[in-house]
Backbone bond lengths (Angstrom), bond angles and torsions (degrees), N, CA, C in turn:
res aa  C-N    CA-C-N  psi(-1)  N-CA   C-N-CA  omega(-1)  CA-C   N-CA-C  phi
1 X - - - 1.454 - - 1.531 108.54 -
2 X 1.372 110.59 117.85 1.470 121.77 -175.83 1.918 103.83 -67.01
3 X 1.211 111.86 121.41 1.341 125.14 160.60 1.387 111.73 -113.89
4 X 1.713 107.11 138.16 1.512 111.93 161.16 1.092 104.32 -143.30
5 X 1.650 126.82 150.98 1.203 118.98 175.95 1.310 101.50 -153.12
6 X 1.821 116.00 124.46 1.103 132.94 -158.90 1.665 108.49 -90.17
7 X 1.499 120.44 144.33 1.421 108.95 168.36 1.379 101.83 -153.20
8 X 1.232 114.51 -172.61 1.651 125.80 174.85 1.793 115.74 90.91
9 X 0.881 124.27 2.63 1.485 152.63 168.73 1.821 97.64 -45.50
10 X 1.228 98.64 161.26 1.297 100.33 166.28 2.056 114.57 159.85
11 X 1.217 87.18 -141.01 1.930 93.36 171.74 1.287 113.23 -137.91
12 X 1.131 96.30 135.40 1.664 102.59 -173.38 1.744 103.92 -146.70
13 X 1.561 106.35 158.88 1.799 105.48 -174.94 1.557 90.89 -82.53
14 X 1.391 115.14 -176.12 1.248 134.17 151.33 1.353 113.49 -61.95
15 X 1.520 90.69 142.25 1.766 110.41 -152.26 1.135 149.81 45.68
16 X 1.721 100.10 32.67 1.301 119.25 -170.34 1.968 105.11 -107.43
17 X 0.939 124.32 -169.69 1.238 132.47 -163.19 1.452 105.82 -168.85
18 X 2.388 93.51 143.35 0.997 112.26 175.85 1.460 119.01 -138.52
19 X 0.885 137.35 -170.85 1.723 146.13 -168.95 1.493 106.65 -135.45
20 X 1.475 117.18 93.96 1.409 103.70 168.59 1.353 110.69 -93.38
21 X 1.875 122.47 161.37 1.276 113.40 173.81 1.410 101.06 -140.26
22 X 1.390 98.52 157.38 1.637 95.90 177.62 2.033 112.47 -133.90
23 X 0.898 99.85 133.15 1.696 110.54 -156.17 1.456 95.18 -98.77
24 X 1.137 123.51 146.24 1.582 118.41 -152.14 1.781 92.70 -147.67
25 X 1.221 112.04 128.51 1.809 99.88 173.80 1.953 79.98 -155.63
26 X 1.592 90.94 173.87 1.318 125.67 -170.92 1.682 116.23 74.43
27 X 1.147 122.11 10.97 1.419 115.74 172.66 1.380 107.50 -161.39
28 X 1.435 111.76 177.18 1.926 113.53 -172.98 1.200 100.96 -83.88
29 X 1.927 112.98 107.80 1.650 101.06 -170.81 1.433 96.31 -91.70
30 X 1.057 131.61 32.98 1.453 120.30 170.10 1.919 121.20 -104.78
31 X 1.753 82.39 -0.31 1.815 87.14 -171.81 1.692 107.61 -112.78
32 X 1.737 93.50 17.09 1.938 107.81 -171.72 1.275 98.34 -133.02
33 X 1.747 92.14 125.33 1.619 97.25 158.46 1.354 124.47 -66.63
34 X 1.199 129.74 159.41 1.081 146.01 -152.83 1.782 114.96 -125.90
35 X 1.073 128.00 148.28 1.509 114.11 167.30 1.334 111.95 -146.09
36 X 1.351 126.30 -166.68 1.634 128.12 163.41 1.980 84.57 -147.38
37 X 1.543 84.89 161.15 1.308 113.30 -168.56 1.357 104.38 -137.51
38 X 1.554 116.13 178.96 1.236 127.52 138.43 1.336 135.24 168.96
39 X 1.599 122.08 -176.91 2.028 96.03 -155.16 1.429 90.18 -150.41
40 X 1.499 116.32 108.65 1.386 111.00 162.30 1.560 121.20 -62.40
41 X 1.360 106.12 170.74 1.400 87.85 166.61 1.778 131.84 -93.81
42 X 1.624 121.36 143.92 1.244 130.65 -143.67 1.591 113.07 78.85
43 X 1.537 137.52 12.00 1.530 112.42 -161.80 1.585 88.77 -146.67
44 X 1.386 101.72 165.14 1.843 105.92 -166.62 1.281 81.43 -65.55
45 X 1.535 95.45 -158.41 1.805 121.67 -176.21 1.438 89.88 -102.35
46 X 1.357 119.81 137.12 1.596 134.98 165.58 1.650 122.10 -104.00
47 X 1.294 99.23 112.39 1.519 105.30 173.50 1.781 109.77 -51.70
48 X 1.371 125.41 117.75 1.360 112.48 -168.65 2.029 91.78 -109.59
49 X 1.532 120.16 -41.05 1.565 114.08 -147.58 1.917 80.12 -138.60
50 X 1.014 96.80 152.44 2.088 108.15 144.21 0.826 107.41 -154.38
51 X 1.581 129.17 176.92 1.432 144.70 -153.83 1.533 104.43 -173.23
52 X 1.227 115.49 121.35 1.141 123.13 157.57 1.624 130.35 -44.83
53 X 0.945 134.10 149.25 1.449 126.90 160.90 1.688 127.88 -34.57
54 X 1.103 107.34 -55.01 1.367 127.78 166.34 1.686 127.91 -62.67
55 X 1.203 81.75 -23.59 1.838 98.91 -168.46 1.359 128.99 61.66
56 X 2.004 98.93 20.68 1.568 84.61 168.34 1.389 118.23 -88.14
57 X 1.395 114.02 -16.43 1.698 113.13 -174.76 1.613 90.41 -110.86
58 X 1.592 78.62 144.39 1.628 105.22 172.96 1.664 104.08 -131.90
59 X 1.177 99.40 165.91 1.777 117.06 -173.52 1.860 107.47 -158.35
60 X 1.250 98.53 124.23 1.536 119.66 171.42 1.395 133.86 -99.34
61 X 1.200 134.72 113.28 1.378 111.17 153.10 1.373 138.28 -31.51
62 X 1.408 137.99 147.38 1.131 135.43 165.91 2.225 132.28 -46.69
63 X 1.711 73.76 -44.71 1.817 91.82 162.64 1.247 114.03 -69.62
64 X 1.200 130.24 -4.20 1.827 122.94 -170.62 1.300 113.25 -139.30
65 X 1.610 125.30 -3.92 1.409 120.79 -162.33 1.661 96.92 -70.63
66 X 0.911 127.63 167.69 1.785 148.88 156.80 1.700 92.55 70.03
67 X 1.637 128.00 22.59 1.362 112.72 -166.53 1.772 96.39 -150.42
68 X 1.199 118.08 -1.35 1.771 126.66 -164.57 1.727 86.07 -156.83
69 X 1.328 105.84 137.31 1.175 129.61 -172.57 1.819 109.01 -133.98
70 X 1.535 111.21 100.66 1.879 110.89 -176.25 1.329 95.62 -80.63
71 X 1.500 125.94 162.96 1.405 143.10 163.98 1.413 117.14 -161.09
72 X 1.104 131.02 166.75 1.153 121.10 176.39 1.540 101.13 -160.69
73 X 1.512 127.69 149.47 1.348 137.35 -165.94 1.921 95.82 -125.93
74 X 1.123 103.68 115.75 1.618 110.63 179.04 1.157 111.91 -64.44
75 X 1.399 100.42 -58.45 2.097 102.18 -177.45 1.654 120.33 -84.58
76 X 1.468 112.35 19.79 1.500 115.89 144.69 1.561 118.06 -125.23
77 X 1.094 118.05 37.52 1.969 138.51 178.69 1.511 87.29 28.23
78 X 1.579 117.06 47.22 1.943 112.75 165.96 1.078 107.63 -102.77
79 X 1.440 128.51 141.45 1.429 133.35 138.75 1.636 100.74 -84.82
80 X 1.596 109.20 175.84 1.252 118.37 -165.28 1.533 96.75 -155.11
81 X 1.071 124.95 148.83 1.765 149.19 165.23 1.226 110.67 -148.09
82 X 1.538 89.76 109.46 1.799 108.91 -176.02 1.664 105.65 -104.28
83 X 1.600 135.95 100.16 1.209 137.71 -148.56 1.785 102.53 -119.37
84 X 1.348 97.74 100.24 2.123 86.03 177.66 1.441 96.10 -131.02
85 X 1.162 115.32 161.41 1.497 148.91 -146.33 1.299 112.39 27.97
86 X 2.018 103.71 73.72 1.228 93.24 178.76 1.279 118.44 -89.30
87 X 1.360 116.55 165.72 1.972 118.05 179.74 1.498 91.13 -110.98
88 X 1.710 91.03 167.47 1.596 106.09 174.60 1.794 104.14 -55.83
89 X 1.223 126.30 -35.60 1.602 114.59 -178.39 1.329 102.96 -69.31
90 X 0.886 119.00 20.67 1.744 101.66 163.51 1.654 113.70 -109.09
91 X 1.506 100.69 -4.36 1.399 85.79 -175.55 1.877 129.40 -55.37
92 X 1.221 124.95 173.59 1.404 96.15 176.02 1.811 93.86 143.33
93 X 1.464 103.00 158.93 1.517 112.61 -172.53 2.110 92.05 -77.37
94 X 0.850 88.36 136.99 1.757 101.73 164.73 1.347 121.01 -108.81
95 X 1.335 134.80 125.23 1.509 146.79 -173.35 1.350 118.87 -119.99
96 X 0.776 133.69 103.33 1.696 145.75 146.91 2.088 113.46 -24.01
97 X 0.714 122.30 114.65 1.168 123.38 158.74 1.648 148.88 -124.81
98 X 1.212 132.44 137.95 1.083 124.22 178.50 1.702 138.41 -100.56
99 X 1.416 118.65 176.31 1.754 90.59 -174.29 1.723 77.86 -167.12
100 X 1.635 117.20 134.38 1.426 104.62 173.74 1.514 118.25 -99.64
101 X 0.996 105.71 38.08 1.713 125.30 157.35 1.735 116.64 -80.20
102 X 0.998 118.43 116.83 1.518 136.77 -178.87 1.750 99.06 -50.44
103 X 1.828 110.26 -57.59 1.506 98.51 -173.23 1.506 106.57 -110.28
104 X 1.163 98.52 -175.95 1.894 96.83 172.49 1.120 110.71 -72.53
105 X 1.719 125.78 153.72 1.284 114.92 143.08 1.493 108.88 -70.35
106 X 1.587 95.35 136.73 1.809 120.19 163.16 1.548 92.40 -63.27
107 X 1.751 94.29 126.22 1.496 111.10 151.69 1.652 92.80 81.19
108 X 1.448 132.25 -36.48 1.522 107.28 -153.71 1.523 102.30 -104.70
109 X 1.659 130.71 -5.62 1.294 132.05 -141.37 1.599 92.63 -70.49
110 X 1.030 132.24 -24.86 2.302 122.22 -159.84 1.633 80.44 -100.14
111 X 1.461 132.18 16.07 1.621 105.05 155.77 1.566 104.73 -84.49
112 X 1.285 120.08 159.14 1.785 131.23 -170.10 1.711 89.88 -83.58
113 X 1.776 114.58 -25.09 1.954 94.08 -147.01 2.096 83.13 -92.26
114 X 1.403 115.28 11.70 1.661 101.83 179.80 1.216 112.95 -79.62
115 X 1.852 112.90 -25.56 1.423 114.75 -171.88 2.048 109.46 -108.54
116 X 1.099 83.19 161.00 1.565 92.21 -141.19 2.149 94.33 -98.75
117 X 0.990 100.95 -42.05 1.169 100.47 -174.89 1.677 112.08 -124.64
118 X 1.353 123.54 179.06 1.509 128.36 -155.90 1.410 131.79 -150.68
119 X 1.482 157.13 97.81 1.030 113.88 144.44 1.488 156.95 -40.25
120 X 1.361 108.56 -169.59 1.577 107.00 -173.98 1.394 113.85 -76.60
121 X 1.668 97.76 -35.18 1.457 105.15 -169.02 1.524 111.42 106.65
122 X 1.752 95.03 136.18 1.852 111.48 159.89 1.437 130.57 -124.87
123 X 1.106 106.82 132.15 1.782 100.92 167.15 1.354 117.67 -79.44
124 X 1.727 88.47 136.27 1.109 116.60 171.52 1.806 116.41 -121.39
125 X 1.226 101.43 112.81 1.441 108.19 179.20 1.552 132.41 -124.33
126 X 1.437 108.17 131.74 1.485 95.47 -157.78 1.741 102.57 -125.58
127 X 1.105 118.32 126.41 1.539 122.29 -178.91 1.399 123.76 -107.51
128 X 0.979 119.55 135.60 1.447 130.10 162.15 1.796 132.82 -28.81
């Protein structure tokens, strides 16, 4: 049974920075890609980061590239979202996700129906 559970969320001004992590138990998180998400309120869910199994390939959204940094550590079942100069549009719940595919899908990874499993979710809020 896939568990994830997201934390490190919080409030921060503009252009400040945070570290989300997501703690992963009940399965081999080293043989599942991994992602981050997230959903303001009124707006779908946005593919923001993915990560391969391995963690050599990574993939960005357009809204987050050169400003959100994915990682993931195998022998502590963590993913990681490293987020600096954030703006108020980033505020929004953040989700952890999983997928038991080794690599990404090309082209499809920021759809919600590729990843299979979920956290609860964290806020992230950023003010002026």
């Amino acid at each position: 049974q896939v568990h994830l559970v997201e934390s490190g969320g919080g409030s921060v001004q503009t252009g400040g920075s945070l570290r989300l992590s997501c703690a992963a138990s009940g399965y081999t998180f080293s043989t599942y890609s991994m992602a981050w998400f997230r959903q303001a309120p009124g707006k779908e869910r946005e593919g923001i980061a993915a990560v391969s199994a391995s963690g050599e390939t990574t993939a960005y959204g357009d809204s987050t590239q050169g400003r959100f940094i994915i990682s993931r550590d195998n022998a502590k079942n963590t993913l990681y979202l490293q987020m600096d100069s954030l703006q108020p549009e980033d505020t929004a719940v953040y989700y952890c996700a999983s997928s038991p595919r080794r690599l990404l899908p090309p082209g499809t990874w920021r759809r919600s129906n590729e990843w299979s499993d979920w956290g609860q979710g964290t806020q992230v809020s950023v003010s002026t």
